[in-house]
C-alpha positions, 0 to 999 in steps of 0.5 A: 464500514457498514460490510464489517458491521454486518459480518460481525452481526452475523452469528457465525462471525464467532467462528473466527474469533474462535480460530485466533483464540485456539492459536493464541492459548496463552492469551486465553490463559491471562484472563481472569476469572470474570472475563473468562466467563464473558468470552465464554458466554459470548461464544456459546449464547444462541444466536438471538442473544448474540444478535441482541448483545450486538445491537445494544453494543453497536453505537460504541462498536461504530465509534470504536471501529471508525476510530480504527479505521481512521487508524489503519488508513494512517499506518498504510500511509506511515508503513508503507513506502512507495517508488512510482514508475511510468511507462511512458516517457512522452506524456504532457500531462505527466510532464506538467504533474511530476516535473515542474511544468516541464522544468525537471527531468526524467530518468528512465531504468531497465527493470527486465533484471530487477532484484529486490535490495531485501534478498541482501538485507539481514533483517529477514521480514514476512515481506521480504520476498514482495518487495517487488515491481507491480503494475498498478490496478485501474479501476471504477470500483475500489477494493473492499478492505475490511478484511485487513480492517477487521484484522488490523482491529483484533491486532490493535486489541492485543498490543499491550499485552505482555506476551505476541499474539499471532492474528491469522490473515485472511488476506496475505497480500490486502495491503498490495491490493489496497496500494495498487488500486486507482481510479480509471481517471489516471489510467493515462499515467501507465503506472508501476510501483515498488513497494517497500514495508521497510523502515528505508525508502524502496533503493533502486540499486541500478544504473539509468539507462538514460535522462530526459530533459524537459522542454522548459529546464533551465540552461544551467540545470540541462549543463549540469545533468548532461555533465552528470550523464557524461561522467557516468555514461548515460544516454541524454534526450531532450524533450521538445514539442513537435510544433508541425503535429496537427496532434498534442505530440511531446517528443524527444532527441 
């Protein structure tokens, strides 16, 4: 927060502000009289007024911005669907995180051909084109978003009003970056992600290439996938633990 609240003290911060109103005429338009000559006066005061106007407005600029900050973390977790992917099929701890001890399975795809759902989709969206897989970033340092906080800001100050409002984007690919950023700590996951800004969950339109059975699924559960995979033709591997390693080793057959 403290980034946005530096830049917006900054003077030349107008300049910005200037560009989304020359791309939004009409909204200037809609003002009355009185606000006219606030913005007006807000754009052309020196740059001491300016600094002045911003530190006596800046306790209700705080509390306004953590409130939109808590907003937009809300609309990535709402917006935004995810499908996780791993690399590796022989990990304990992936298998003790995301399969219940080692009770579920795991299935395995071929991505090398992968084709987004959306190329088929009618409903055209800016995101179309990225509805793509990635591979997540680890890293000690997390990505600096205020720049799609700042944009989410201004986009939230303009929705109900009568008319669109076009707010330019800095960064046009911000929340791919914020949603493929994780700690080094989870490295050890080897992770990959389809991302999907539609209203459906990301659909992976393509077969397994092959199912794995954890060391601990219940005999029932093992017959009723082995007689899945059988019907469909795919591949069946059950994990076990190599018990004559003098390493952790999961391992499968």
């Amino acid at each position: 927060m403290q980034e946005i609240l530096d830049d917006l003290k900054n003077p030349r911060s107008r300049t910005k502000f200037k560009k989304w109103l020359e791309y939004n005429p009409a909204l200037v338009q809609s003002l009355q009289a009185k606000q006219k000559s606030i913005l007006k006066g807000f754009l052309n005061e020196s740059d001491d007024k300016y600094r002045l106007n911003i530190r006596v407005a800046l306790p209700k600029i705080e509390k306004s911005l953590s409130h939109i900050i808590t907003h937009s973390i809300d609309y990535l977790k709402t917006y935004s669907n995810i499908a996780c992917f791993s690399e590796t099929i022989e990990s304990p701890i992936m298998w003790s995180h995301y399969a219940d001890s080692h009770k579920g399975f795991a299935l395995e795809y071929d991505f090398k051909n992968y084709n987004s759902p959306c190329i088929n989709c009618s409903n055209k969206c800016r995101f179309a084109h990225y509805d793509l897989l990635f591979p997540v970033i680890y890293s000690d340092e997390r990505f600096n978003a205020k720049d799609f906080i700042a944009s989410y800001f201004v986009q939230s100050m303009f929705t109900k009003v009568p008319f669109s409002v076009f707010v330019p984007i800095d960064d046009d690919l911000a929340i791919y970056k914020i949603l493929l950023r994780k700690s080094m700590d989870w490295k050890y996951e080897q992770e990959w992600r389809i991302i999907s800004h539609c209203n459906t969950k990301p659909a992976i339109y393509k077969k397994p290439t092959a199912i794995y059975l954890g060391v601990n699924m219940s005999t029932r559960n093992k017959n009723i996938l082995k007689d899945f995979a059988n019907k469909n033709n795919i591949p069946v591997y059950e994990m076990y633990i190599e018990h004559n390693s003098k390493e952790y080793v999961i391992n499968y057959k």
